[in-house]
C-alpha positions as CSV (number, residue, x, y, z in Angstrom):
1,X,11.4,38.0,-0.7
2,X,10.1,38.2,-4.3
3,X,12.5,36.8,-7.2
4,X,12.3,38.6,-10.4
5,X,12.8,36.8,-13.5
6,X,15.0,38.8,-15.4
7,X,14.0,37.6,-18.8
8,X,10.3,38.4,-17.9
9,X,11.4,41.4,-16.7
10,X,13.0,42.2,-20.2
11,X,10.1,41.3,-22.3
12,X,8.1,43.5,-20.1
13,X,9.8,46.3,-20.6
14,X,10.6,45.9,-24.8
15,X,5.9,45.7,-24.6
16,X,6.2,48.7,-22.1
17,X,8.7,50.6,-25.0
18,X,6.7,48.9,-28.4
19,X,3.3,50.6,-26.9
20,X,4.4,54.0,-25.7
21,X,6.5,54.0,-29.1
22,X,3.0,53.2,-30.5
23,X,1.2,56.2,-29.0
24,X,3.6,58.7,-28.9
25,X,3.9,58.2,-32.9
26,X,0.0,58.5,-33.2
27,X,-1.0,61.1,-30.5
28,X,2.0,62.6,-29.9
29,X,4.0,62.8,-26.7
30,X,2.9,65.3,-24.8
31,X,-1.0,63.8,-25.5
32,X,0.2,60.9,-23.9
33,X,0.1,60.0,-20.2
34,X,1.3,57.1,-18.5
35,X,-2.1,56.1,-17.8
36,X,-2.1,55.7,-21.6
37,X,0.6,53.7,-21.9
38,X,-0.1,51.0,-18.6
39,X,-4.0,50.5,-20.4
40,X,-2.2,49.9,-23.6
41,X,0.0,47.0,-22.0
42,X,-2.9,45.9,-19.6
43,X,-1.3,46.7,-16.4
44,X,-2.0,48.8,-13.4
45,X,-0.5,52.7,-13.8
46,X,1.2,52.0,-9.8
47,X,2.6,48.7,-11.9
48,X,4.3,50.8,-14.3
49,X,6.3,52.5,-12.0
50,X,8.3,49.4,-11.1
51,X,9.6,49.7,-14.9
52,X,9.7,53.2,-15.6
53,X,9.2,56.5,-13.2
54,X,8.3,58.7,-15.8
55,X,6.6,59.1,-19.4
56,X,10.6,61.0,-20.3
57,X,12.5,58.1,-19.2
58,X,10.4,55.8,-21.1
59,X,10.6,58.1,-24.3
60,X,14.3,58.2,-23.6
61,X,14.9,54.5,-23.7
62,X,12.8,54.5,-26.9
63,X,15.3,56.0,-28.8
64,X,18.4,55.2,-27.0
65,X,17.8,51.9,-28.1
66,X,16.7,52.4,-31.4
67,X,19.6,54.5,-31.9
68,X,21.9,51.6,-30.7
69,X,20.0,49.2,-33.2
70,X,20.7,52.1,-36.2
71,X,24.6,51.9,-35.4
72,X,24.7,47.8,-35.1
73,X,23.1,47.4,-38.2
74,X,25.5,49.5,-40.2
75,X,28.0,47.5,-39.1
76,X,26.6,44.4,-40.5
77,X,26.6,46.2,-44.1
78,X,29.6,45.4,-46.4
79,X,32.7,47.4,-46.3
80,X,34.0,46.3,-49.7
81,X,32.0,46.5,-53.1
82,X,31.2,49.6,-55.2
83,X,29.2,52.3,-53.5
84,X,26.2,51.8,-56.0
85,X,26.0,48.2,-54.3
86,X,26.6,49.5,-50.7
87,X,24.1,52.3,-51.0
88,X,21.7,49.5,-52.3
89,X,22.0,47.5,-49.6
90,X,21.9,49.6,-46.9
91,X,18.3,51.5,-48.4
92,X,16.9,47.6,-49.4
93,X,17.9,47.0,-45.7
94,X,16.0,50.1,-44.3
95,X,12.9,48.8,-46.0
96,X,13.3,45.8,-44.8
97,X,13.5,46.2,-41.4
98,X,10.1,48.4,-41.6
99,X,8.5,45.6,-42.0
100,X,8.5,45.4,-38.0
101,X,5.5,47.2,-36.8
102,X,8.5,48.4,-33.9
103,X,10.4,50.3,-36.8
104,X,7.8,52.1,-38.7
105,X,6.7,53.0,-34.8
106,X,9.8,54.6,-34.0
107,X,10.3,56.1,-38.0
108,X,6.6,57.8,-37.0
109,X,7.6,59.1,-34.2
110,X,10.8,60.9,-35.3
111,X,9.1,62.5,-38.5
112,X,6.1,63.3,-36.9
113,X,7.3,64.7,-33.3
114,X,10.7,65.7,-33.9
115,X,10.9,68.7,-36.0
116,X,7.1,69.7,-33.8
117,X,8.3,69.1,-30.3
118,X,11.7,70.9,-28.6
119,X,11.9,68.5,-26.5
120,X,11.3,65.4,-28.0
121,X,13.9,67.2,-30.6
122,X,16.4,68.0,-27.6
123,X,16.5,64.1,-26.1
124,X,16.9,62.5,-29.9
125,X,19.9,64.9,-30.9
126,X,21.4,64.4,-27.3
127,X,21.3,60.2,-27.4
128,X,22.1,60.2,-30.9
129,X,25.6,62.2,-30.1
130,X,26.2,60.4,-26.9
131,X,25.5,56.5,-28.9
132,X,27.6,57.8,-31.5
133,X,30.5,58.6,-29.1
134,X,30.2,55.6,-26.7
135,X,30.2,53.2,-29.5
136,X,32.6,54.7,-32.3
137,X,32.8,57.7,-34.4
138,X,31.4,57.6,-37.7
139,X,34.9,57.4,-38.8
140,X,34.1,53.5,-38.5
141,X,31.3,53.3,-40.9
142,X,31.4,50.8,-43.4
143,X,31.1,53.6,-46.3
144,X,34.2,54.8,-45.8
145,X,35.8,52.2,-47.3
146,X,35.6,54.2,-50.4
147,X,36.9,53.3,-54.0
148,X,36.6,57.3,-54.3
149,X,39.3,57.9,-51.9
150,X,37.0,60.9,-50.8
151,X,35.4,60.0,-47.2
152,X,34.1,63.7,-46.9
153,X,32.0,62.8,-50.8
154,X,31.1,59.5,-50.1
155,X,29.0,60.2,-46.5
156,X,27.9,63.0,-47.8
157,X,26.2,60.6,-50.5
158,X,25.1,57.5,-48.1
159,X,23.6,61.1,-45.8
160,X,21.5,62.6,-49.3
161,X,20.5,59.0,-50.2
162,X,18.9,57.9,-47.0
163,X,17.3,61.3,-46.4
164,X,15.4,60.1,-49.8
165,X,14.8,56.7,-48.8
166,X,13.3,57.7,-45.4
167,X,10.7,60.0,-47.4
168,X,10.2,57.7,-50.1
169,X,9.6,54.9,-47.0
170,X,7.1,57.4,-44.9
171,X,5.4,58.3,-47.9
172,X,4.9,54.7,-48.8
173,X,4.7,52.9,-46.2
174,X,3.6,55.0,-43.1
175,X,1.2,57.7,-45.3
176,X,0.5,55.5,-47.7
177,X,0.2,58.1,-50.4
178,X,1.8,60.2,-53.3
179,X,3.6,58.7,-56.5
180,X,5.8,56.6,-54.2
181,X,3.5,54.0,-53.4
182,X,3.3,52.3,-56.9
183,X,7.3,51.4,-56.4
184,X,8.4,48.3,-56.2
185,X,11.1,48.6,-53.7
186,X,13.9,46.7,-55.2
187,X,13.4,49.0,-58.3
188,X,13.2,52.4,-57.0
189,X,16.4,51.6,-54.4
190,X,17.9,50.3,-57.6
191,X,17.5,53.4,-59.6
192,X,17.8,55.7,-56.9
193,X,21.4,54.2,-55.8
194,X,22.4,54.3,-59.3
195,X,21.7,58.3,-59.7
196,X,23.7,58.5,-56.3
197,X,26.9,56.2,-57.1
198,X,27.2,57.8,-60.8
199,X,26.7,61.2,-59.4
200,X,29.5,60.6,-56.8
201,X,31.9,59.2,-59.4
202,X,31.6,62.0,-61.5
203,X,32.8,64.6,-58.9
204,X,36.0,62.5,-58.1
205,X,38.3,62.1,-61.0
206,X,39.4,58.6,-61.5
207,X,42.9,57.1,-59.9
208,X,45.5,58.3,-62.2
209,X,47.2,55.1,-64.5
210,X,50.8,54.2,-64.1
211,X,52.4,55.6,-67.6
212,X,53.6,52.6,-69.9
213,X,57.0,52.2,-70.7
């Protein structure tokens, strides 16, 4: 009887998920076929199947587990500081993790087939609710530590600001075009976090001081 290896098994399926990531970000989902995806990774289309049994349950993975990655890596950002510093850190750290060919993949694919195909639509907004749920509310995030005493004001800051940084990354970085490509990172998240923070601040009146005797 044949033995598998399970850590060859594992890197065989993370190549499996990085190429089909690959194509479905470039030619789109539906344009893909699993034929596609085995002559990307070198393997036989029959070999596949001992993976995956279908191109959904490969896309489904894809962002199951990018969606896990998301959540684990909030939780690694500080929960004390000032928001200016927080929101730096977690848009620096955004950019940063682009730099895996993986990440601006999966980025691709969510800006480019998304809001284009229902169902690639339907499975993202389905996994993302059901991570979110299996591994904690975002009643847990690291933001809400806030010096603003406003939760409710403070994600919906962290939510405007990385809506920015994901265009100002895909216009950078994956398009490679517009006014966003002559940032220096550091500087623009630096800026941009500072318009945010201050913004914030001024819709929260400061913590009342104790009167002096």
């Amino acid at each position: 009887m044949r033995t598998v290896d399970p850590k060859a098994h594992a890197r065989q399926v993370e190549r499996i998920l990085d190429a089909a990531c690959s194509l479905f970000a470039r030619r789109g989902f539906r344009e893909t076929t699993l034929d596609d995806v085995a002559a990307a990774c070198r393997m036989k289309k029959p070999s596949l199947y001992h993976y995956f049994t279908s191109k959904e349950t490969i896309l489904r993975q894809i962002i199951l587990q990018r969606v896990k990655e998301a959540h684990a890596g909030l939780q690694t950002l500080p929960r004390e500081g000032s928001l200016r510093s927080r929101l730096y850190q977690a848009g620096l750290g955004f950019l940063e993790n682009l730099k895996q060919r993986r990440n601006r993949d999966f980025l691709s694919l969510l800006v480019r087939q998304v809001p284009n195909d229902p169902f690639v639509r339907q499975i993202f907004s389905r996994l993302k609710r059901e991570s979110i749920a299996v591994q904690g509310s975002c009643q847990h995030s690291p933001f809400l530590a806030s010096p603003l005493d406003d939760p409710e004001l403070e994600l919906m800051a962290m939510h405007q600001f990385m809506s920015i940084v994901v265009s100002f990354a895909c216009e950078k970085k994956i398009w490679r075009m517009g006014p966003e490509k002559g940032f220096n990172d550091e500087r623009y998240i630096g800026l941009l976090a500072d318009i945010f923070s201050r913004g914030a601040e001024s819709l929260w009146p400061p913590h009342p001081q104790p009167r002096t005797k």
